[in-house]
N, C-alpha and C positions, 0 to 999 in steps of 0.2 A: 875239880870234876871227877878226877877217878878217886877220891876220896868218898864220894859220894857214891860212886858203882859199888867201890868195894863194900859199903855199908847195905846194899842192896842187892848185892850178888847171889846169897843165898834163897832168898824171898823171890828173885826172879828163874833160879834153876827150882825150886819147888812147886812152880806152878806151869815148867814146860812142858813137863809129862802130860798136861790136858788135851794139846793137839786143836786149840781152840783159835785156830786161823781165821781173817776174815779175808774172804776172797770175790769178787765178780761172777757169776754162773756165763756162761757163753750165751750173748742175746738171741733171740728166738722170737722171730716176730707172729704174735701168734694172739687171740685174743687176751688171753692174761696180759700178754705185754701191753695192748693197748688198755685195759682197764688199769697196768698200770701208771701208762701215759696218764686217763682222764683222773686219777688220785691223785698224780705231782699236779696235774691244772685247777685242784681244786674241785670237781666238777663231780667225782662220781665217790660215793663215803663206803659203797657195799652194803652187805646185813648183818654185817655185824665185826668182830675180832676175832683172832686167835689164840690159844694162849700165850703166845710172844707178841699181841697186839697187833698184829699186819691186819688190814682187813679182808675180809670173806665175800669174794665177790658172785657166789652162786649162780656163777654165769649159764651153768644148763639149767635152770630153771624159768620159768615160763612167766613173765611179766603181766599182770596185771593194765589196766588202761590209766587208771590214778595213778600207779606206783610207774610206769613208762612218763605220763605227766608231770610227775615231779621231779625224774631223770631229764624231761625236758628243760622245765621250768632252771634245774641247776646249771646246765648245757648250755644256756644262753645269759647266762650268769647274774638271773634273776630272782637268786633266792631268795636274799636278803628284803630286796624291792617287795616279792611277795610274801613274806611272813611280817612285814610291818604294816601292810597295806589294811585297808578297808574294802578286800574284793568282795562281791556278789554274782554267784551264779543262779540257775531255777533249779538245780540240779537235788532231787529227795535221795539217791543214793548212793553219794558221796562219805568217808569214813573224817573223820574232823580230823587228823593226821593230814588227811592233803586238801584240806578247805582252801585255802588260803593259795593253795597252786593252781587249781582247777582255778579260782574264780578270778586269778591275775591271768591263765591263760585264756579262757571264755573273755574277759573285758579285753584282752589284745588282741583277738582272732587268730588264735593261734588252735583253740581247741573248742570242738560243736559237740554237744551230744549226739547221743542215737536216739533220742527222742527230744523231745521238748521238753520233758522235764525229768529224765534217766541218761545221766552220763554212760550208763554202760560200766561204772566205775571197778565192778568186782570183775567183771568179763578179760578173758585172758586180751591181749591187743594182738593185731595181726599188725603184720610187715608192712603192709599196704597203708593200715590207718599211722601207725609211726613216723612211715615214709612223706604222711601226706604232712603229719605234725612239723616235723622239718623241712619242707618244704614251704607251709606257711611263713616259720619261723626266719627263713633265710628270706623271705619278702615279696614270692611267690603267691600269686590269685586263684583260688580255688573257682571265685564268684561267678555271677552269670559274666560272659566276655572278658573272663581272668585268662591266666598262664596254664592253666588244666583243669581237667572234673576227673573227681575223685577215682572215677574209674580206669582212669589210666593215669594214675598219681605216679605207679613204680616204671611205664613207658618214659615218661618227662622226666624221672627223675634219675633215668638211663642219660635221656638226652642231655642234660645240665652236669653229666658227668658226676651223681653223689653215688648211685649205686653201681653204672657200669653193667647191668644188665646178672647183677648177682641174685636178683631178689625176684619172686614174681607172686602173682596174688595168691597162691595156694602155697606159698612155704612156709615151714614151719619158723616160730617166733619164739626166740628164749631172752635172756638178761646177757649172753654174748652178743648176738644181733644186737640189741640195743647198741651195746659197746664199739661193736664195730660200723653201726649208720654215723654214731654219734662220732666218732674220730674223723669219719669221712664227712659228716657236715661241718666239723670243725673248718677244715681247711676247703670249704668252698666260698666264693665268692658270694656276696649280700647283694641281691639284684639292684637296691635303691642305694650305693654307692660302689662299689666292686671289691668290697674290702674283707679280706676272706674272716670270716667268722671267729676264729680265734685271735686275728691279732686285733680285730674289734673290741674280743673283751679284753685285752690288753692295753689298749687302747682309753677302756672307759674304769681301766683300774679292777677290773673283775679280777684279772690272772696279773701276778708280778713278772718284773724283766725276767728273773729268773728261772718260774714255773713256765713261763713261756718258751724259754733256748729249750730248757733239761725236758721237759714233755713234748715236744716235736724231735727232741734226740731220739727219745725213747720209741717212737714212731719212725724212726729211721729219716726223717723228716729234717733239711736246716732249712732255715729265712738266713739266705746270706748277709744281709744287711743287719741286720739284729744281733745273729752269729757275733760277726766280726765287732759291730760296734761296741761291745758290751762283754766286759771283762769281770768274772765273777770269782773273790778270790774266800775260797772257802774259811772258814773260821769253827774252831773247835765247842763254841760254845752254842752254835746254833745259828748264829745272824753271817748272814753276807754284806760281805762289799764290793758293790758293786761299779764299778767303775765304765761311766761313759767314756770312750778315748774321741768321742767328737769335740768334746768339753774341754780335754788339755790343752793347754800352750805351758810355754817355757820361758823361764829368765835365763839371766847372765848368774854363775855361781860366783860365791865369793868367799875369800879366805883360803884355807886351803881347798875349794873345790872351785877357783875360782881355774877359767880356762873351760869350766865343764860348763853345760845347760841345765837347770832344773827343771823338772816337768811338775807342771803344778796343775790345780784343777779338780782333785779328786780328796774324797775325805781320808782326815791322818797325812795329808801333806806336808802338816809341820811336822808332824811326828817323826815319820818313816818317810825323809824326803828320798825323792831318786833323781842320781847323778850320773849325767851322759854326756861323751865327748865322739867328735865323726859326724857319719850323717851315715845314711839309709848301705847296708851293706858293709860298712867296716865302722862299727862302733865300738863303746867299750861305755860299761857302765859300773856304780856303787850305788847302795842302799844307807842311809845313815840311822842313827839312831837317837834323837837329841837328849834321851834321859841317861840318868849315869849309871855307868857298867859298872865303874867302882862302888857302888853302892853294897853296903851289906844286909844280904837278906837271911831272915831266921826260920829256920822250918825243923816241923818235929818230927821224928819216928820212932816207933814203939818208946814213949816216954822220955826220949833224948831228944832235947834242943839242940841243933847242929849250926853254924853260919859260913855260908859261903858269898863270895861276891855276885852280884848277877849275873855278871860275863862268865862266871865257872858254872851258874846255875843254865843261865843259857845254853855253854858247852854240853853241858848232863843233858840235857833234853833233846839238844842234837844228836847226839849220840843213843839214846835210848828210842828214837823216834821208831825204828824196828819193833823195836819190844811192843812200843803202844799201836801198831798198825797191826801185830799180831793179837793184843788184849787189849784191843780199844770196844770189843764191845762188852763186855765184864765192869758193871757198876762197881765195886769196892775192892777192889783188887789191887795189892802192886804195880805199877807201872801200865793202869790203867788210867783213861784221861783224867775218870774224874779222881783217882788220887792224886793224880799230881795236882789234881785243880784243890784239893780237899789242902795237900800239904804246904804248897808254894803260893797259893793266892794269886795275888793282883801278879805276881813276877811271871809265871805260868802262864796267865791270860794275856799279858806285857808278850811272853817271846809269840804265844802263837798267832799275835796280829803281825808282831816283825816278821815269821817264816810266811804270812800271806804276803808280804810285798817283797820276798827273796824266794830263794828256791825255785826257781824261774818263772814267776810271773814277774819280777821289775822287765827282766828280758821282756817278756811277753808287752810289756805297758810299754816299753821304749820303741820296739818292732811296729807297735802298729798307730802309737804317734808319729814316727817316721814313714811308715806308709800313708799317714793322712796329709803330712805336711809333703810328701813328693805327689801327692794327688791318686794313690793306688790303694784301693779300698777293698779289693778283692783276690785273696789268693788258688790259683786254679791247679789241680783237682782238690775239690773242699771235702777231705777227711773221706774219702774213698765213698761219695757218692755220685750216683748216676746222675744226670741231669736232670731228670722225670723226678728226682728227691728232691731237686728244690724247689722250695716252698710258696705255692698260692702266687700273689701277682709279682711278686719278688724273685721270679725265676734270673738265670742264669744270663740270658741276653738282656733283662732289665738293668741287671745287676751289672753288666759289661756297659751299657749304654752311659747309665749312669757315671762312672767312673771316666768315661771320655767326653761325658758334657760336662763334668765338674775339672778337665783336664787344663790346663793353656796353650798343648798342644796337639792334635790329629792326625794323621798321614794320611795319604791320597786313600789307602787302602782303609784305613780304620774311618774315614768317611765314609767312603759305601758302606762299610758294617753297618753304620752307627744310623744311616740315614735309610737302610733298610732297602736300596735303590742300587743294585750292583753295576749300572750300567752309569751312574754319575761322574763324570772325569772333569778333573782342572788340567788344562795344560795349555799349549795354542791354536789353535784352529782357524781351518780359514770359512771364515764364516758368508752364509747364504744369505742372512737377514741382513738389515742396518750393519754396519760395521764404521772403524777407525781408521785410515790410515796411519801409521805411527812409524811409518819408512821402514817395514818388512813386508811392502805391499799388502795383500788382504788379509793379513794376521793377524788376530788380536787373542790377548791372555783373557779365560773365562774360563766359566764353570759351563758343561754341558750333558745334556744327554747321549748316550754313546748306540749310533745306531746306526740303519741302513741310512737313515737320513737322519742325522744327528741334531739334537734341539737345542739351541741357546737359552742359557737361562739367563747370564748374569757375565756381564764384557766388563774385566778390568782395565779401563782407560788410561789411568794416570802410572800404571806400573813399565817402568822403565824396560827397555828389552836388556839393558845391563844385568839388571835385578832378577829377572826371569830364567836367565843362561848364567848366573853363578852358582858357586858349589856351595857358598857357606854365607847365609845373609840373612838378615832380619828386616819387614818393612811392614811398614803401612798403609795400605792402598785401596780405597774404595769403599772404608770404614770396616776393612777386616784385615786382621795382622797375619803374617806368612811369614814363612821361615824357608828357607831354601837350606840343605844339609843335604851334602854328598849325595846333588842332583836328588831329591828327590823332595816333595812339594810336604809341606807342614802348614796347618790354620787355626786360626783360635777358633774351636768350636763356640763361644759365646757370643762370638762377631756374626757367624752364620748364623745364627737364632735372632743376631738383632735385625739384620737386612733380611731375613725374611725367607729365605732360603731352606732351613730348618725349623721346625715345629720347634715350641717345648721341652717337648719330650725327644728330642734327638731325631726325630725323622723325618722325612724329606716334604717338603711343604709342597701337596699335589695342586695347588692354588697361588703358586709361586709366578708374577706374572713378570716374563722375562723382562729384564732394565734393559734399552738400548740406549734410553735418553737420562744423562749425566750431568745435569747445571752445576754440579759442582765441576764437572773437566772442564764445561763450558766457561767457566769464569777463570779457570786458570789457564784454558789453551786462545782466548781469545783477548789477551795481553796483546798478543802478536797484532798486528794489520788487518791478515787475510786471513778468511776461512775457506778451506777448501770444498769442492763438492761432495766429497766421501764423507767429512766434518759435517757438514749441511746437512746430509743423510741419516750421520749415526746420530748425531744429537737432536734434530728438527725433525726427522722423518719425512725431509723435502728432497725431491730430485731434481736433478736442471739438463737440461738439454741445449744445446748448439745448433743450429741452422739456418742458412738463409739472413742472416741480419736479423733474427733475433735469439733470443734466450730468455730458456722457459722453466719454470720453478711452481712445483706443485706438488701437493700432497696425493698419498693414494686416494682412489675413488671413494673409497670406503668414506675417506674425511666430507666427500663435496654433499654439494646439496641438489637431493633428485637424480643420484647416483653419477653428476657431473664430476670430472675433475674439477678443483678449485686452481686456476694458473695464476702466477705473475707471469705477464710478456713485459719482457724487456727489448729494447728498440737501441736502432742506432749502433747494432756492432758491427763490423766486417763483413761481406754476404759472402764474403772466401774464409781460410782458413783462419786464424789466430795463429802470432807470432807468440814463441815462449817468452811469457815474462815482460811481454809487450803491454800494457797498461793500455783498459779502451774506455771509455764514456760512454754509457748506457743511460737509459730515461725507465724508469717505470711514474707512470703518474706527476707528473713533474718531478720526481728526485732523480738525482744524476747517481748510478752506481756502476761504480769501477771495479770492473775486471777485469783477468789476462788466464791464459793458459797454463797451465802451471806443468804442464808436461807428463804428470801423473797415471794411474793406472786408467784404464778408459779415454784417453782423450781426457781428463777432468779440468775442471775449470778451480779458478780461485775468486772469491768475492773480496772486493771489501767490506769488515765486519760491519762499521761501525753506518756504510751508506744503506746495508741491508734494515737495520735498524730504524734508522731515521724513517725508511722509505715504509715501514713497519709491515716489513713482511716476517721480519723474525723479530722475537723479546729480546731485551737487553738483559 
């Protein structure tokens, strides 16, 4: 390798003197910058080049209604659709340049003349007709009994949050406005799915993964989801690779990397494999390389054939990476890319796919498979932006919610977050509704509402009070899994989405009709003989009463018929009190059912299960 400097040392101090650094300008969000947001999304081409080929975006100049229409037609990433097509419009003064966009906008009601048969085409556009363009285009009715008329296009399009009350019918209209409606329609919502406008064309393949992170950068703008999911490792010759880290898993290594994980899933996997050992927090990784280092490669300069092995040529290249970041933009030059690419060939092209998967992006690939496989998908504060930057439906609490529905574990507190309901508590409560006795007299474990009169949602029956008062325990009870950890309560969020409790979408199900009756407890706590009256209550919704030599069992009014109570009278008990645990013979209808007192909270009674049945006042 230093064989190689020294052959090149001269040819690199003779071209320091130019001063010809490539550096970042400090960003500046300002219309340029969003024109040049809408150039990385493909969407806006300018009027022309410069002499270094950047394009000319003539943004103080004053837009045309066609040439505004065809900035449309690109904006919704319908160029292509409309330069292939067979449009028709009525329009006589239209320029043949933008035939073909007029008449795919006029056939999708996006765009109406000023007459019936005069686009208006050469007339400058106002704010207001622009305004109404994007407005149609995002899914918005102009029509009779639509979403606005055109006279108050720039009012509605305050309310729907595109202009914000920047625009109004008498301002002035240039090729920045354009720029600036058109970024701001990008990231609005599409009324007929809610799906903000640009990641629509992303969506439909208009913008790639890539045009889509790096032009919402450039807007000061992330989609954390997007952001995070997708790993883009630049390459010198022009192409990216792009890597999903949703798509990774991992094997077991072998050989000498055996002990480590491969993370596989991504193109060049066999290539440039990456090797990891730990887990989230203390890891440790390698990059491999399966082609041979030993290999000898031949390369010319100024008329000399020289050979070096590829591991010294590789070393040359690292080391000189300085020189090319300072004359990487200089076509024929020295220790510019494309000489090295001109002298080294395929070996050249060989290291700069290996420094994409080193030089800390393997780090990068390793960090955020391990945040997928621990279930953390999001890391907070995301690159020194406000909350209000994150992106369209994908904001910040979406993006939190997510991460704790895709979790398998929750805490009391990250339920309320997540179910959007701060007043929602699990713990024990002595409840006013139906209840269980479970021998902590009127306590049962449940989810509830937390208030002046607090609302039962959901009574865990079968959770043990052992299980309830530990500090460290896993269980499953009621078809939702809990964890108990240093006292304090943990739930699978996917179990609360299945019982009903939670939406979908992580929030609190306002339709959620609280359980009091449990035929699963009921088939496991009526193994035993007796049910009790509290038992009778919480699972039947039946009360019983004592007096006088009978006993009475009946549901609320609400159940009878012609707002009666519906009763069982039962005959033949004691017309005094009940002895505990005294066993009596009762009659309903000729069947004989046995009870006794069972000593309970209220005076309560105890049935036998299996006479209630028969006698078919309750299901078996």
């Amino acid at each position: 390798m230093k064989k190689i400097l020294a052959i090149l040392l001269t040819a690199v101090l003779s071209f320091a003197s130019a001063g010809n650094f490539v550096y970042a300008e400090p960003f500046c969000y300002d219309e340029d910058t969003l024109a040049d947001a809408l150039h990385e999304f493909g969407l806006f081409q300018g009027t022309g080049t410069d002499s270094a080929g950047n394009p000319i975006y003539s943004l103080e100049k004053a837009p045309t209604r066609q040439e505004a229409l065809v900035m449309l037609v690109r904006l919704l990433g319908k160029e292509e659709a409309a330069a292939n097509g067979t449009w028709k419009h009525p329009f006589t003064d239209v320029d043949s340049w933008a035939d073909k966009y007029v008449g795919y906008a006029y056939e999708n009601g996006i765009a109406k003349g000023t007459t019936e048969t005069l686009f208006g085409a050469k007339q400058n556009i106002s704010a207001q007709q622009y305004i109404t363009f994007l407005l149609r285009a995002l899914g918005y009715s102009d029509a009779s009994g639509g979403d606005f008329i055109y006279s108050n296009a720039c009012a509605f399009s305050d309310s729907v949050g595109l202009t914000n009350g920047v625009y109004s019918l008498n301002s002035s209209f240039l090729r920045g406005d354009i720029v600036w409606l058109s970024c701001s329609a990008l990231l609005q919502k599409q009324k007929s799915n809610g799906v903000p406008l640009v990641k629509q064309l992303k969506n439909d393949g208009a913008i790639t993964e890539s045009q889509y992170i790096n032009g919402l950068k450039m807007m000061e703008i992330a989609d954390l989801k997007e952001d995070f999911r997708y790993i883009t490792l630049y390459q010198s010759d022009g192409n990216d690779v792009v890597i999903d880290v949703f798509d990774l898993y991992s094997q077991p290594g072998t050989g000498e990397y055996s002990g480590y994980q491969q993370i596989k899933g991504y193109d060049y996997d066999d290539v440039y494999p990456i090797y990891y050992k730990g887990s989230k927090g203390s890891y440790s990784y390698t990059v491999d390389h399966n082609d041979n280092l030993d290999e000898i490669c031949y390369w010319n300069f100024n008329g000399v054939t020289y050979k070096n092995t590829r591991r010294e040529c590789y070393g040359f290249f690292s080391d000189t990476l300085v020189f090319q970041s300072y004359y990487g933009s200089l076509s024929n030059e020295v220790l510019s890319s494309n000489w090295f690419r001109a002298a080294f060939g395929d070996t050249y092209e060989d290291w700069v796919h290996y420094m994409a998967f080193t030089t800390g992006n393997a780090d990068r690939i390793v960090e955020r498979f391990l945040d997928v496989q621990s279930g953390t998908y999001y890391n907070e504060p995301h690159g020194g932006l406000s909350p209000e930057s994150y992106f369209g439906l994908y904001n910040a609490q979406e993006a939190y919610s997510e991460q704790l529905i895709n979790a398998d574990w929750i805490s009391e507190n990250e339920l309320r977050n997540l179910s959007g309901n701060s007043d929602l508590c699990f713990d024990s409560t002595i409840s006013s509704l139906d209840n269980y006795y479970n021998g902590t007299g009127n306590i049962v474990y449940g989810f509830y509402i937390q208030g002046i009169a607090s609302q039962e949602l959901m009574f865990i029956y079968d959770m043990p009070d052992s299980f309830a008062k530990s500090e460290n325990a896993e269980g499953k009870y009621s078809g939702i899994n809990f964890k108990r950890e240093n006292n304090e309560w943990y739930f699978n969020p996917a179990d609360l989405i299945s019982v009903g409790l939670l939406n979908s979408d992580g929030s609190f199900n306002e339709n959620f009709i609280p359980q009091t009756f449990m035929p699963e407890k009921a088939e496991k706590e009526w193994e035993s003989e007796w049910i009790t009256s509290q038992q009778l209550d919480s699972i039947y919704g039946l009360s019983s009463y004592f007096a006088g030599g009978e006993v009475w069992i009946w549901h609320d009014a609400l159940y009878g018929e012609d707002g009666k109570d519906v009763k069982y009278v039962l005959t033949g008990v004691p017309k005094s009190s009940l002895g505990k645990d005294v066993v009596h013979n009762s009659k309903y209808n000729g069947h004989t059912i046995r009870l006794k007192y069972d000593g309970g909270f209220d005076g309560g009674l105890a049935f036998n299960y299996q006479d209630l049945v028969d006698a078919g006042i309750i299901d078996d």
